[in-house]
Residue, then its C-alpha position, 0 to 999 in steps of 0.5 A: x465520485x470523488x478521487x481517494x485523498x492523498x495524504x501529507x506526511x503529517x496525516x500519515x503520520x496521524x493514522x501511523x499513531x493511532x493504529x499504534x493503539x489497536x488491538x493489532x498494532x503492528x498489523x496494522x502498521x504493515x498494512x497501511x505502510x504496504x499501501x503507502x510504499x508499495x503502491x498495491x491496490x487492496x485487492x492485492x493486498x487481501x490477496x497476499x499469501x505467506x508464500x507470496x511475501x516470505x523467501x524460503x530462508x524466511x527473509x522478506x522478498x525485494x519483489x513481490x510476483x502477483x499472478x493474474x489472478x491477485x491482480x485487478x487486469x488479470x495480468x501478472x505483475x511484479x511489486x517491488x519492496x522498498x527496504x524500509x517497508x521489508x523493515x515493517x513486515x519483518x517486525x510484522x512476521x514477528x507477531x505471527x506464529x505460523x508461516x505456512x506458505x499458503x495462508x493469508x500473511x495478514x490476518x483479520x481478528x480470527x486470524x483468517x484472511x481479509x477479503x478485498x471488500x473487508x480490508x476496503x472497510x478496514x481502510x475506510x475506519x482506520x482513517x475514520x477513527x483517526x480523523x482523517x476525512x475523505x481517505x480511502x483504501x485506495x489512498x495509499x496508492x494514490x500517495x504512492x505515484x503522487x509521491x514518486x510523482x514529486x521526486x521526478x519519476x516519470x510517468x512510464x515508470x509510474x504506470x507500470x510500478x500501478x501496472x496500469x497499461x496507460x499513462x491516462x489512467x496513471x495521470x489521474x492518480x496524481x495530484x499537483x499540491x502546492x508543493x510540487x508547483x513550487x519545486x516546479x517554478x524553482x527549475x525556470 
């Protein structure tokens, strides 16, 4: 089976306007940009309760805590959450009506809560009405470490922002693009 595509900025950038047309833009802007900053595989995400992302004075969290049971490895992990991407859940909230810490903080059209099986098919159109072939849910993520891969983050740290217990695994999300071969010959 053939690995995730990582995005480019520009394709990013592609998706980012087209949902700007759905029915739930800014839902759909925070999804995907949740995909892509935090680097939660989407499970996690389906998973996301209101009280998970909101701190009681009703700010964003820099730091997402995910039980065992909101995890992939059954292992709880914490998330971190980049500023900008704190930006584009708070303009997200301001299109929910009700915060109750228990329920799903993103909603389907009946405003019920995302399984992981949905929010995979949700992924899978979203790139396909835009017109990107070969993404997937797991894009995001796959950007997320091949993108801090690039700046220079090392892969210890890459491992456990994925919460993956071996930097095997965490090599294989990462793509070597031209861009990085290039900045790579710049150092000699």
């Amino acid at each position: 089976m053939a690995q995730a595509k990582t995005l480019t900025p520009a394709e990013l950038d592609q998706v980012l306007r087209y949902v700007s047309t759905t029915r739930f833009p800014q839902r759909d802007r925070a999804l995907l940009l949740t995909s892509f900053w935090s680097g939660m595989r989407v499970g996690e995400i389906a998973a996301l309760k209101m009280g998970d992302v909101i701190n009681e004075d009703g700010t964003i969290k820099s730091e997402i805590r995910l039980s065992a049971a909101q995890t992939k490895g059954g292992q709880p992990r914490t998330v971190f959450i980049p500023q900008k991407l704190q930006f584009e859940l708070v303009a997200y909230l301001a299109t929910r009506h009700t915060r109750l810490a228990n329920i799903p903080f993103f909603h389907t059209a009946n405003r019920m809560g995302f399984s992981a099986n949905s929010l995979c098919q949700w992924f899978f159109w979203i790139y396909k009405k835009s017109g990107i072939s070969g993404a997937s849910s797991h894009s995001g993520r796959r950007s997320f470490l091949t993108s801090l891969a690039n700046k220079g983050i090392g892969v210890r740290i890459l491992a456990s922002l994925a919460g993956h217990k071996s930097i095997a695994v965490t090599m294989k999300y990462l793509d070597a693009n031209d861009d990085m071969k290039r900045n790579a010959v710049e150092l000699i």
